[in-house]
ZADO-1210 file (C-alpha; in nm, 4 decimals, padded with zeros to 6 digits):
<atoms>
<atom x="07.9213" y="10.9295" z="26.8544" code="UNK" pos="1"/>
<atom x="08.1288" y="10.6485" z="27.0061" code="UNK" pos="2"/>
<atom x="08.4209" y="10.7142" z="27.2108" code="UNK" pos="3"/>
<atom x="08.5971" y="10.4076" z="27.1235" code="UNK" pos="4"/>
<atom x="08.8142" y="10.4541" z="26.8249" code="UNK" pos="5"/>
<atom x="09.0219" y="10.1450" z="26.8133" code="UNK" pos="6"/>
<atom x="08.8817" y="09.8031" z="26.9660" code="UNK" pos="7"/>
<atom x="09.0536" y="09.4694" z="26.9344" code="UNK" pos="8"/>
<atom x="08.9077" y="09.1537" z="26.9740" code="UNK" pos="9"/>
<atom x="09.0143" y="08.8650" z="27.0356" code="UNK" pos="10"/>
<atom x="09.2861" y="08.9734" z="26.7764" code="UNK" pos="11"/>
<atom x="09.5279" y="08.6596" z="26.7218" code="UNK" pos="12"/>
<atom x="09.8036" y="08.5554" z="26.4537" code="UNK" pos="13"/>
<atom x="09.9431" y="08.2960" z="26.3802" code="UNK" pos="14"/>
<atom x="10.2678" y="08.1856" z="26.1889" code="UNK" pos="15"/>
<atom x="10.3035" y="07.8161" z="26.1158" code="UNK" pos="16"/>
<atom x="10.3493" y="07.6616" z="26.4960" code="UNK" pos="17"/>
<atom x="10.4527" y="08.0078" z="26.6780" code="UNK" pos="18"/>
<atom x="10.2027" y="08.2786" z="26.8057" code="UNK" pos="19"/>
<atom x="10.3065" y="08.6179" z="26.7379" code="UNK" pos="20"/>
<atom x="09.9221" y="08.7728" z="26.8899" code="UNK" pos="21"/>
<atom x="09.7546" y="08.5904" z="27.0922" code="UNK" pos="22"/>
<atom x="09.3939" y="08.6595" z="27.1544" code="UNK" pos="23"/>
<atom x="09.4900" y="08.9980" z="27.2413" code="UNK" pos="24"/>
<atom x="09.2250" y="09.2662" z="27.3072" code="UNK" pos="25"/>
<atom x="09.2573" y="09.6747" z="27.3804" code="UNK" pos="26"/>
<atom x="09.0437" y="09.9380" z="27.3636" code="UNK" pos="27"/>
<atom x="09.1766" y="10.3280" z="27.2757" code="UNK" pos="28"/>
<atom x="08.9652" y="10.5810" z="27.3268" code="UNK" pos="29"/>
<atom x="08.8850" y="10.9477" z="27.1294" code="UNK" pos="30"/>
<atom x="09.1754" y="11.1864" z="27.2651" code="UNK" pos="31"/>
<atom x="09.4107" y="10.9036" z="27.3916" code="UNK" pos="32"/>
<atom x="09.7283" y="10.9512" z="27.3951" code="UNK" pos="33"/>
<atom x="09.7702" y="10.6121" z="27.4148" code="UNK" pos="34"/>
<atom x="10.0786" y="10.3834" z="27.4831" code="UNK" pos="35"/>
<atom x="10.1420" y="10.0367" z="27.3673" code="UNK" pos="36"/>
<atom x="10.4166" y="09.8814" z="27.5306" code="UNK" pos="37"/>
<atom x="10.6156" y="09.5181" z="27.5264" code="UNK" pos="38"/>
<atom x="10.9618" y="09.4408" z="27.4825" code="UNK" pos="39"/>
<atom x="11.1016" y="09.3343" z="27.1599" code="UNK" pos="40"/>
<atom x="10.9310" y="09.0406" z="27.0438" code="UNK" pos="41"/>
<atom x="10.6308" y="09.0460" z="27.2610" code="UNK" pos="42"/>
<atom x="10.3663" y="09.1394" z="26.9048" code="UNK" pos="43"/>
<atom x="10.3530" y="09.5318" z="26.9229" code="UNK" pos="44"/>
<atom x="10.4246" y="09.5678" z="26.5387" code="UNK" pos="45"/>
<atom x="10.2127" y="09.2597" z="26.4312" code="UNK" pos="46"/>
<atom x="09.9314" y="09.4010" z="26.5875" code="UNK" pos="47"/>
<atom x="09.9923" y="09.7799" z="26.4634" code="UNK" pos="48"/>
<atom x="10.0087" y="09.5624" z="26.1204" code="UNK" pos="49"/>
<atom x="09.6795" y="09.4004" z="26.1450" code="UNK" pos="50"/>
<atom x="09.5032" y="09.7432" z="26.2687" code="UNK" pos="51"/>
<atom x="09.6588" y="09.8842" z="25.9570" code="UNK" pos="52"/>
<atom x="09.5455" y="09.5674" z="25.7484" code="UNK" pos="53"/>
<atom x="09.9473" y="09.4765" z="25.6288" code="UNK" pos="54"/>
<atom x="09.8793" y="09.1767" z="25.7582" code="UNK" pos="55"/>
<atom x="09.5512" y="08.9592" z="25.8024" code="UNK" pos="56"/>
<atom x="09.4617" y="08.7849" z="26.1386" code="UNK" pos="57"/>
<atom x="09.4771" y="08.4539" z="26.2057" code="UNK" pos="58"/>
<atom x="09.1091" y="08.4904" z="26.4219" code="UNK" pos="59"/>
<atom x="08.9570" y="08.7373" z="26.5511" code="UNK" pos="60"/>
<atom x="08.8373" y="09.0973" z="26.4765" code="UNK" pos="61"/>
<atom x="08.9599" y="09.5069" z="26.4772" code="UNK" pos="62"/>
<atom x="08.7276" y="09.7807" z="26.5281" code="UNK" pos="63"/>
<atom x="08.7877" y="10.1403" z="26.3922" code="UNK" pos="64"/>
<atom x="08.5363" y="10.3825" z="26.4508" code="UNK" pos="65"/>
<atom x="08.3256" y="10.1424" z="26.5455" code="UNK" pos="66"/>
<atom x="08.3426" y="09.9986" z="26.2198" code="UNK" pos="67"/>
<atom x="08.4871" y="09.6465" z="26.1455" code="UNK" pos="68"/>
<atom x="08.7638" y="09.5963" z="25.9172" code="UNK" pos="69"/>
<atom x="08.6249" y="09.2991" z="25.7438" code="UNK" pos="70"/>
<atom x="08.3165" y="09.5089" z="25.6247" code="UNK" pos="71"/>
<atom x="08.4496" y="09.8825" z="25.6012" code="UNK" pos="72"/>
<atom x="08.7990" y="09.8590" z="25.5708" code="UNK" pos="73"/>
<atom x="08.8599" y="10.1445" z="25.3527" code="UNK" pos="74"/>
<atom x="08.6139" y="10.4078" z="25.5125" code="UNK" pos="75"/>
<atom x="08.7473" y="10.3213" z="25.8310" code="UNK" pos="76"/>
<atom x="09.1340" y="10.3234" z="25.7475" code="UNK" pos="77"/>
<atom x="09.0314" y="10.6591" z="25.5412" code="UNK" pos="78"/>
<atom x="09.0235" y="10.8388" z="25.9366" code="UNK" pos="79"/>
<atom x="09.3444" y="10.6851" z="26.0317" code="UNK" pos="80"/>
<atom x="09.7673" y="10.7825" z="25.9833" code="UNK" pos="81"/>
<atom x="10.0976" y="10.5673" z="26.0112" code="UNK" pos="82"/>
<atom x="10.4262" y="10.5834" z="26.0643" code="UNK" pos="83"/>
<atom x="10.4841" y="10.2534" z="26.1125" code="UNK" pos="84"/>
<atom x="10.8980" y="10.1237" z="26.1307" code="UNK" pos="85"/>
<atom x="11.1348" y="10.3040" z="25.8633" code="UNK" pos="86"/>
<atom x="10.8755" y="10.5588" z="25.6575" code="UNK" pos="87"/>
<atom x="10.9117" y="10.4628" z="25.2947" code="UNK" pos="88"/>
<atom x="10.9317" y="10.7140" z="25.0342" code="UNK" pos="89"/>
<atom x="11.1172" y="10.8277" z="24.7126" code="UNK" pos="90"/>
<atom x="11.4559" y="10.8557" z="24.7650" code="UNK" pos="91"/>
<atom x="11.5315" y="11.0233" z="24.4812" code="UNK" pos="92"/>
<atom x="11.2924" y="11.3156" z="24.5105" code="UNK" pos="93"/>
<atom x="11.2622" y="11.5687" z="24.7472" code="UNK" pos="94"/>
<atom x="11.0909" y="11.5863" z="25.0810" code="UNK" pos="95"/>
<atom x="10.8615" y="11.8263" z="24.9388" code="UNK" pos="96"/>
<atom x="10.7886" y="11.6762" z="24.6309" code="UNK" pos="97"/>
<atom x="10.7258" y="11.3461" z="24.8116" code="UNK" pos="98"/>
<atom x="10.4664" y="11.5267" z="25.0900" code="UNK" pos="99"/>
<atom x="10.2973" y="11.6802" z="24.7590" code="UNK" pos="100"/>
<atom x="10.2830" y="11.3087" z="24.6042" code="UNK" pos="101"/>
<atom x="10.1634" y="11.0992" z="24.8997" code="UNK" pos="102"/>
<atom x="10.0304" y="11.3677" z="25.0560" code="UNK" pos="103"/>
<atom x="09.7464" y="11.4235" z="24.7706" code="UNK" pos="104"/>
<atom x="09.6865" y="11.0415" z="24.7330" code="UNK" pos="105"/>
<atom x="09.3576" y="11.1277" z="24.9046" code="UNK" pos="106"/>
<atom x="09.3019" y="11.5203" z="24.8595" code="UNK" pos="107"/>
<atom x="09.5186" y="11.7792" z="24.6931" code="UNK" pos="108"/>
<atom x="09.7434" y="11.9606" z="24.9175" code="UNK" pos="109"/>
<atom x="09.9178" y="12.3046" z="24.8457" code="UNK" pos="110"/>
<atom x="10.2547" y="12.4026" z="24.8814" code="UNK" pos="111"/>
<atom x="10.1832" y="12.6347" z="25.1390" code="UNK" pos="112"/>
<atom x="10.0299" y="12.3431" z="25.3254" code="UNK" pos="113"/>
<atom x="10.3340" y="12.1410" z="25.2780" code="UNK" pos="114"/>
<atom x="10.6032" y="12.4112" z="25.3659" code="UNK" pos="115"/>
<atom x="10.3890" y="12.4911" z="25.6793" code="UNK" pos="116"/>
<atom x="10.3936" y="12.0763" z="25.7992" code="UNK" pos="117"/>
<atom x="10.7575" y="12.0283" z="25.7631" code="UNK" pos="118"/>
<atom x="10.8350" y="12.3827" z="25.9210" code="UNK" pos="119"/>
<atom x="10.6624" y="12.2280" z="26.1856" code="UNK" pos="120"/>
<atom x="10.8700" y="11.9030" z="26.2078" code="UNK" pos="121"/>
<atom x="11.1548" y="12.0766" z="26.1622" code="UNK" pos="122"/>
<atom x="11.2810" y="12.0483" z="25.7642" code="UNK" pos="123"/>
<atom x="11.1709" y="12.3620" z="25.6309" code="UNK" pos="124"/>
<atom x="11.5184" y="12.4285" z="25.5290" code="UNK" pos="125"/>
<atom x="11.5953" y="12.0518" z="25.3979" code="UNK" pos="126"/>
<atom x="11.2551" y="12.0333" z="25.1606" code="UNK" pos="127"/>
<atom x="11.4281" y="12.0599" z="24.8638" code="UNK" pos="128"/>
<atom x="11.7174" y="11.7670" z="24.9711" code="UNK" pos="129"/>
<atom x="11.6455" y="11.4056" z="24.7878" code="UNK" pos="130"/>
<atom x="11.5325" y="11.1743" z="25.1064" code="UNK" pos="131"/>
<atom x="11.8061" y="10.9566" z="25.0604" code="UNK" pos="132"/>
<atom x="12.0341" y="11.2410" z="25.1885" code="UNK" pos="133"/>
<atom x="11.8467" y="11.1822" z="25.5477" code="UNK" pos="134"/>
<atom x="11.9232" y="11.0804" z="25.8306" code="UNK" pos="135"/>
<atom x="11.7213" y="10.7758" z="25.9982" code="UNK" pos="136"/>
<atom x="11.5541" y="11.0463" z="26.2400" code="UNK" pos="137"/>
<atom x="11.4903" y="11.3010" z="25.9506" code="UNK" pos="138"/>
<atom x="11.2774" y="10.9711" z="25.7942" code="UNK" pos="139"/>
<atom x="11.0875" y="10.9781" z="26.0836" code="UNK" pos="140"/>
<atom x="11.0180" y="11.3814" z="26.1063" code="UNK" pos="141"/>
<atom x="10.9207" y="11.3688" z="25.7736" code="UNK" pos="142"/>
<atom x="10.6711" y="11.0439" z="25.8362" code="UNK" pos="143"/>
<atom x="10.4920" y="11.2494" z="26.0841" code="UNK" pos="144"/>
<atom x="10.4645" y="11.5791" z="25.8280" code="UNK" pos="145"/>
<atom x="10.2754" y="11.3668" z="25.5719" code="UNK" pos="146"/>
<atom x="10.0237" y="11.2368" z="25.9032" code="UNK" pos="147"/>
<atom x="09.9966" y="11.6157" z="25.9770" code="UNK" pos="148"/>
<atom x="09.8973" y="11.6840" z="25.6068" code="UNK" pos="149"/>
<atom x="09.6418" y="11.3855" z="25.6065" code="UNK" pos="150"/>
<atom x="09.4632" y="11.5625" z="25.9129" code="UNK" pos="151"/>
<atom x="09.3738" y="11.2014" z="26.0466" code="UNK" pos="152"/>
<atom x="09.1078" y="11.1596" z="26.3554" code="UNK" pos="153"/>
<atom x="09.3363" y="10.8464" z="26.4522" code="UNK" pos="154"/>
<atom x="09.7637" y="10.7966" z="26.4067" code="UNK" pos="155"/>
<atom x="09.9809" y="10.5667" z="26.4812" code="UNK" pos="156"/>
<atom x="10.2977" y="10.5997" z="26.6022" code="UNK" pos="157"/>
<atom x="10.5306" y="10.3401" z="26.6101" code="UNK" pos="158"/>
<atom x="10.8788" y="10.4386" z="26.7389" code="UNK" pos="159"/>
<atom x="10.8535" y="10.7911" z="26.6170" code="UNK" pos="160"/>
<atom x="11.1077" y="10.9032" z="26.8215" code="UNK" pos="161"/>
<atom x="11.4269" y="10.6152" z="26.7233" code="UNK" pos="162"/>
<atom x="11.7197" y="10.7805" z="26.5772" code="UNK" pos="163"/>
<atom x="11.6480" y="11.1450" z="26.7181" code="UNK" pos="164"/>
<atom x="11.8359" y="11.3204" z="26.9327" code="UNK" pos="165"/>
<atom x="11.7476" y="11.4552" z="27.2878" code="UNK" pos="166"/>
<atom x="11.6169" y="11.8085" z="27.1416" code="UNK" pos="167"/>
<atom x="11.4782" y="11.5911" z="26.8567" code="UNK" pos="168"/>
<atom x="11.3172" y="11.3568" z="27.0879" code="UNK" pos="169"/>
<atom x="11.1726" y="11.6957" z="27.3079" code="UNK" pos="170"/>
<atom x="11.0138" y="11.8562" z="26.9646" code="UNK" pos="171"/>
<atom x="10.8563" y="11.5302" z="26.8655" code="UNK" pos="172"/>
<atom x="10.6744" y="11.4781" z="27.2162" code="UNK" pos="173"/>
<atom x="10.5353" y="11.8599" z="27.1695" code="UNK" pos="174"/>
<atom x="10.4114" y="11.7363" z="26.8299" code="UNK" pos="175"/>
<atom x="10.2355" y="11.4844" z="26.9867" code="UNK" pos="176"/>
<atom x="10.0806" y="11.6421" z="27.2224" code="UNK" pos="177"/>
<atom x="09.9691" y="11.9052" z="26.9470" code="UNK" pos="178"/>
<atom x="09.8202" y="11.6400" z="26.7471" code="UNK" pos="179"/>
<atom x="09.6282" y="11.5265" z="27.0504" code="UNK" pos="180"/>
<atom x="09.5284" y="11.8334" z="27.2322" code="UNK" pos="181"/>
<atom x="09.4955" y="12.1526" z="26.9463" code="UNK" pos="182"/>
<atom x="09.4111" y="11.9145" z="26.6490" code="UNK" pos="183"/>
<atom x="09.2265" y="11.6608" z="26.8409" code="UNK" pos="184"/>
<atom x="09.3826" y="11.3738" z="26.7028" code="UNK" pos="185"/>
<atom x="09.3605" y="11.0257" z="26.9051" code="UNK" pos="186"/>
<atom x="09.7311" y="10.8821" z="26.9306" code="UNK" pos="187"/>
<atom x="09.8401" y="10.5131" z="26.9191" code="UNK" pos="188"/>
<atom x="10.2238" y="10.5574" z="27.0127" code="UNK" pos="189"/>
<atom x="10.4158" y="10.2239" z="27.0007" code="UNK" pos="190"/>
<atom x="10.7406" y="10.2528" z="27.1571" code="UNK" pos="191"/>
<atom x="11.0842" y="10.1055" z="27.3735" code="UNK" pos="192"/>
<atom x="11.1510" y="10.4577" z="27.5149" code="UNK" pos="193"/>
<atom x="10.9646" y="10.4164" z="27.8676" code="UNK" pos="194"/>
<atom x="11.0418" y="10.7339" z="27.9654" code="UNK" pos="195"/>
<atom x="10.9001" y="10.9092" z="27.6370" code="UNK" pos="196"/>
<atom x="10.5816" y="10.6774" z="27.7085" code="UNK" pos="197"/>
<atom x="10.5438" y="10.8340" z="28.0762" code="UNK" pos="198"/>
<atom x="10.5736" y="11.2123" z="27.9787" code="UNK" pos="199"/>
<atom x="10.3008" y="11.2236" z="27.7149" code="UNK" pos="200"/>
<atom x="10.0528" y="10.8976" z="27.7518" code="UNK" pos="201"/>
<atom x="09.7382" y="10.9464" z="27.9443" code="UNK" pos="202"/>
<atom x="09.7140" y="10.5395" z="27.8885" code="UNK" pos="203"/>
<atom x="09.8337" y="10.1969" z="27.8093" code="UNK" pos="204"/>
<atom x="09.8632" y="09.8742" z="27.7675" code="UNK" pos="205"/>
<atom x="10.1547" y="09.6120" z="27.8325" code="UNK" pos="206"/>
<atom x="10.1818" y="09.3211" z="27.6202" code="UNK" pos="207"/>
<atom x="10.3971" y="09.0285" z="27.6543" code="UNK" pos="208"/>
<atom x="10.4658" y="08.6569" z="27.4311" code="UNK" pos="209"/>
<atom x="10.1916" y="08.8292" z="27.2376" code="UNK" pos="210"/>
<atom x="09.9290" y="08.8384" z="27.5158" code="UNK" pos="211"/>
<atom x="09.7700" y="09.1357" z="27.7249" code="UNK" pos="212"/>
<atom x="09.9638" y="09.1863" z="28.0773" code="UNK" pos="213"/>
<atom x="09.8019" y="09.4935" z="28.1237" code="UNK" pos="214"/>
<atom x="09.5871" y="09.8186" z="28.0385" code="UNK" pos="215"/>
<atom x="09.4365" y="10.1275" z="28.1655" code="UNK" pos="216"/>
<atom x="09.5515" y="10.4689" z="28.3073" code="UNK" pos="217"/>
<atom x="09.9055" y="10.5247" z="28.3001" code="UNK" pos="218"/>
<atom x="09.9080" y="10.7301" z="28.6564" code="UNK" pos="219"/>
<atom x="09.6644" y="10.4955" z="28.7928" code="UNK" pos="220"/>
<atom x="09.8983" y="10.1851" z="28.7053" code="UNK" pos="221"/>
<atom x="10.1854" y="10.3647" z="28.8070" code="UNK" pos="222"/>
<atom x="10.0124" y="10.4680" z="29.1834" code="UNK" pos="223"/>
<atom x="09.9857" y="10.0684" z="29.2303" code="UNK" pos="224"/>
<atom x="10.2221" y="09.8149" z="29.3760" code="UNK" pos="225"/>
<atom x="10.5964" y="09.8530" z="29.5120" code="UNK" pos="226"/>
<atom x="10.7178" y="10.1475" z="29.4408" code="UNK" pos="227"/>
<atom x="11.0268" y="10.3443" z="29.4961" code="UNK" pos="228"/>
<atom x="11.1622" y="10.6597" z="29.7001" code="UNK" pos="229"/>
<atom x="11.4613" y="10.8605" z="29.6317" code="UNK" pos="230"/>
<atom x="11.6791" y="10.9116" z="29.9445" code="UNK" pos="231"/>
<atom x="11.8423" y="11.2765" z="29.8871" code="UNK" pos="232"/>
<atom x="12.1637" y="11.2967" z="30.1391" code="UNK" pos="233"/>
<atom x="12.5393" y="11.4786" z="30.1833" code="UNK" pos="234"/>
<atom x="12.6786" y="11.0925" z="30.1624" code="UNK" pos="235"/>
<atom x="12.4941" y="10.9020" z="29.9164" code="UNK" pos="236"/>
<atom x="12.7711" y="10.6237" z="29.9283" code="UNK" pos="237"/>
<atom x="12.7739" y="10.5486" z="30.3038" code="UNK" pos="238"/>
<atom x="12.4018" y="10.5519" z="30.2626" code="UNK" pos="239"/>
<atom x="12.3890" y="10.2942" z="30.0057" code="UNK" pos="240"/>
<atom x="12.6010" y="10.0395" z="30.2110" code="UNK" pos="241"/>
<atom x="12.3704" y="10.1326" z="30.5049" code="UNK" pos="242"/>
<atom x="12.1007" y="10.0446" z="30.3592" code="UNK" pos="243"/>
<atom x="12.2208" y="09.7258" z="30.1789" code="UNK" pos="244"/>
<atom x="12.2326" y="09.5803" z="30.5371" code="UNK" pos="245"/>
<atom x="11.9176" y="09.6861" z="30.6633" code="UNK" pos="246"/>
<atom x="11.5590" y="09.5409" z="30.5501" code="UNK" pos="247"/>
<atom x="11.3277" y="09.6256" z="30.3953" code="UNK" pos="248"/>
<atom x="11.5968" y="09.8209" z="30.1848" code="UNK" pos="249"/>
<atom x="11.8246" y="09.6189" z="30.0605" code="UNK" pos="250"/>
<atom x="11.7269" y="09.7017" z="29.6945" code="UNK" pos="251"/>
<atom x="11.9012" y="10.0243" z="29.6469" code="UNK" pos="252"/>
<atom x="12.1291" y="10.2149" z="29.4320" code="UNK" pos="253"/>
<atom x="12.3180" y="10.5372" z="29.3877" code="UNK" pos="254"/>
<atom x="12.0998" y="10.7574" z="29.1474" code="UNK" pos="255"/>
<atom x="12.2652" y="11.1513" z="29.1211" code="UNK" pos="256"/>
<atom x="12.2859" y="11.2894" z="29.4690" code="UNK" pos="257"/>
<atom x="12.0906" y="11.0000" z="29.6483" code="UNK" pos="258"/>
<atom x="11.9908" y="10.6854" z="29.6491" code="UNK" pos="259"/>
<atom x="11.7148" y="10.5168" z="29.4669" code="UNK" pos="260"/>
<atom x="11.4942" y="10.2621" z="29.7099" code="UNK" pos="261"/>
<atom x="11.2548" y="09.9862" z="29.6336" code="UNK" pos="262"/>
<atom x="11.0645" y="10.1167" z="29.9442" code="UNK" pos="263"/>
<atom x="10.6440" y="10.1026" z="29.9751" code="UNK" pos="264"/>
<atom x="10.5158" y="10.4725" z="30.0797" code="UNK" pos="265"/>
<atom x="10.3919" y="10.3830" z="30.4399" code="UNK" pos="266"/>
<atom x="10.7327" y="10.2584" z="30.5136" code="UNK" pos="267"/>
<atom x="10.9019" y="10.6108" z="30.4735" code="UNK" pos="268"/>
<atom x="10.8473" y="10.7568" z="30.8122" code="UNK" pos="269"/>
<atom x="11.0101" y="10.4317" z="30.9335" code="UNK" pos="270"/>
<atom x="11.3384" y="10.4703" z="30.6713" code="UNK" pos="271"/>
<atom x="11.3861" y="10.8254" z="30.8108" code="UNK" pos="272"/>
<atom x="11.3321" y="10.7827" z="31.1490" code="UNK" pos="273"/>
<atom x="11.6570" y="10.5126" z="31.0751" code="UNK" pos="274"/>
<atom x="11.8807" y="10.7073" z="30.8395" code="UNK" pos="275"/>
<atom x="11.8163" y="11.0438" z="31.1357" code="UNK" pos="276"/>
<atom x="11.9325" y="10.7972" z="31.4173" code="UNK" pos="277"/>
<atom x="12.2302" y="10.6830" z="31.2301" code="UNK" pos="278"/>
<atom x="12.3809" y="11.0340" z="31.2053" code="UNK" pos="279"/>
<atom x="12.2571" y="11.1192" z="30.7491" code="UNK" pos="280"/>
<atom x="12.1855" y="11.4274" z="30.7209" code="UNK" pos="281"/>
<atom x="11.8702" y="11.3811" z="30.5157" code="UNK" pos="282"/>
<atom x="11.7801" y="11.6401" z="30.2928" code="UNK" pos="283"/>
<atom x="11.4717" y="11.4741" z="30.1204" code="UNK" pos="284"/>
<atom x="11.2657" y="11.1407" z="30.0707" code="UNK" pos="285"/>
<atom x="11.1009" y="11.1557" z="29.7167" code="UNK" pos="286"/>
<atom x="10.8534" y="10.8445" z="29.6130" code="UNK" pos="287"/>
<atom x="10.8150" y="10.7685" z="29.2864" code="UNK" pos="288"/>
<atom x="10.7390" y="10.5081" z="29.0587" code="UNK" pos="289"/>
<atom x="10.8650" y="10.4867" z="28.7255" code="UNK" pos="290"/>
<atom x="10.7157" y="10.3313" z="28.3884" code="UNK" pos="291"/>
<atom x="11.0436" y="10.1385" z="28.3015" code="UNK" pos="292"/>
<atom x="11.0437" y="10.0122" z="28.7160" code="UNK" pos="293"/>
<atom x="10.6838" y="09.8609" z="28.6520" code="UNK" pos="294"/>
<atom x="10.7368" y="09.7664" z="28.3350" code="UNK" pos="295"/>
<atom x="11.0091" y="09.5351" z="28.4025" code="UNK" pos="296"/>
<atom x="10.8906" y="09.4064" z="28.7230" code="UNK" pos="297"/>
<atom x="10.5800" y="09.2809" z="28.5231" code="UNK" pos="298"/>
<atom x="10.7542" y="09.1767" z="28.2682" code="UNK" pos="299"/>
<atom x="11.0171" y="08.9393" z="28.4598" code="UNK" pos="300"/>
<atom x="10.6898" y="08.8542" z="28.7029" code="UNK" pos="301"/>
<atom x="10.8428" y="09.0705" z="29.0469" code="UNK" pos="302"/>
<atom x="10.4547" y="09.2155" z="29.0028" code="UNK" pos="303"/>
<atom x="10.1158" y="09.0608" z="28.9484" code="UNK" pos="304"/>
<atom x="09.8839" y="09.3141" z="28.7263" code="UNK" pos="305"/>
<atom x="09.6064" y="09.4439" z="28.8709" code="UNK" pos="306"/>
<atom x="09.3350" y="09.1942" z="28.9555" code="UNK" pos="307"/>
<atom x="09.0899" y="09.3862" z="28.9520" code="UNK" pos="308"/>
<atom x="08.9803" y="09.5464" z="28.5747" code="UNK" pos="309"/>
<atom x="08.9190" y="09.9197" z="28.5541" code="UNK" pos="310"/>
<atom x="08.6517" y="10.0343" z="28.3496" code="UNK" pos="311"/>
<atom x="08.6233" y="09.9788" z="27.9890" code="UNK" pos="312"/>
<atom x="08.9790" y="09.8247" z="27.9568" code="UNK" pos="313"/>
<atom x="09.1132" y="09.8734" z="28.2685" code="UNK" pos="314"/>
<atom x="09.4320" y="09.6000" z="28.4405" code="UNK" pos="315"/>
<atom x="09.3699" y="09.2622" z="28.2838" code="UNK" pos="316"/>
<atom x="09.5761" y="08.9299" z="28.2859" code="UNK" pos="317"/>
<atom x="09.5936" y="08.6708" z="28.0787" code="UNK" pos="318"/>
<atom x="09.5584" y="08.5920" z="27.7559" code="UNK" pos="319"/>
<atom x="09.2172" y="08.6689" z="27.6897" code="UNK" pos="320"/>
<atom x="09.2392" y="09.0451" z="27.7670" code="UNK" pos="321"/>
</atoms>
């Protein structure tokens, strides 16, 4: 059995003289937790669209399963679940009754099935509430109940987490990571929430104008380039305006008790040896690299991807992918 569940190729669309995708191809693998990043604009939900067949391509091809979409689409879409933007469903009836409508569009599902999906999202004690009583984020927990009843080998996620909460937010990334890891469910999870993305992807890809900036391992991609360390000290505001007139740190700012530095790892021995000599008391220098840091410094072209591909859909530029 394959190991690729999702391969684009060459995947492009066009709409009259603008390019939404363009020539844009990924690869997700079985038990991905996979993360598919750009910032508004840049094609993530025309693409999830054209996996999902809402919307045809322009040129070019999707894989599921192995299986091409112009000559299997329905066995191959058969495997796969979506929440994709708002979740639509019958306002008038109740969370229940809709999971026991959509829910058995492709197999009959039992009550006790039903009861034991939204328990799990969360709206056990809502199920008999008409939808249009909820909430934005209550659309969304209920979206992901009727994926959990469809027992899908492949979701997608797009935004799951807008309009929750922080404890809302918390349950949703444990559902994730139960659909991945207990169920064994491969995960495409669209998303602006960079943070979110860096807890719970394993990889990713970082599109941009609708081509490929980027893809492969999320700690791999993170371990390359600048990066950052976090100066812990008693006087993080002296610090700051110490290091604002020193090089290489000028690019620094007050983060909790410290101070955040666009610093390289080899140079830390260096920044201590400096901070020691100018009286700080330094109580720890903590390098890290964040999604959202290397996001936007490849975005806004601070950082070059990766010039060297990692296996089977590792860095790539362009607009080839």
């Amino acid at each position: 059995m394959s190991d690729t569940v999702l391969r684009t190729i060459e995947l492009t669309k066009l709409y009259k003289r603008r390019t939404a995708v363009d020539r844009l191809s990924i690869e997700v693998r079985r038990g991905d937790i996979f993360g598919f990043l750009g910032p508004n604009g840049a094609g993530k939900s025309t693409t999830i669209r054209m996996i999902l067949r809402l919307a045809f391509p322009t040129a070019g091809d999707v894989e599921l399963f192995g299986m091409s979409l112009k000559k299997a689409r329905h066995r191959a879409l058969a495997k796969v679940g979506a929440v994709v933007e708002k979740p639509a469903f019958y306002g008038h009836l109740s969370a229940r009754r809709n999971l026991e409508i959509l829910g058995g569009l492709q197999r009959p599902v039992t009550r006790r099935r039903i009861m034991e999906e939204l328990e799990r999202v969360g709206l056990a004690d809502r199920a008999e509430d008409p939808v249009r009583t909820y909430s934005h984020g209550m659309n969304q927990r209920l979206g992901l109940a009727l994926i959990l009843l469809g027992e899908p080998e492949f979701a997608i996620l797009d935004e799951p987490t807008t309009g929750l909460d922080p404890q809302g937010m918390k349950e949703v990334r444990e559902l994730i990571r139960d659909l991945a890891r207990e169920r064994g469910v491969t995960i495409l999870l669209s998303s602006h929430l960079l943070y979110e993305v860096e807890l719970i992807a394993t990889r990713m890809a970082i599109i941009h104008q609708g081509r490929l900036c980027v893809a492969g391992g999320v700690r791999e991609l993170l371990g390359t380039g600048p990066a950052e360390v976090l100066v812990k000290t008693d006087r993080p505001e002296e610090l700051l305006g110490f290091l604002r007139t020193r090089e290489p740190a000028q690019a620094a700012s007050l983060q909790g008790d410290g101070v955040l530095v666009a610093l390289s790892p080899e140079r830390i021995p260096e920044l201590n040896r400096q901070l020691v000599g100018a009286g700080f008391s330094v109580h720890a220098l903590v390098p890290r690299r964040s999604l959202e840091t290397y996001f936007l410094n490849l975005i806004e072209g601070r950082e070059a991807p990766p010039t060297h591909p990692s296996p089977r859909g590792g860095g790539v530029g362009g607009g080839s992918g």
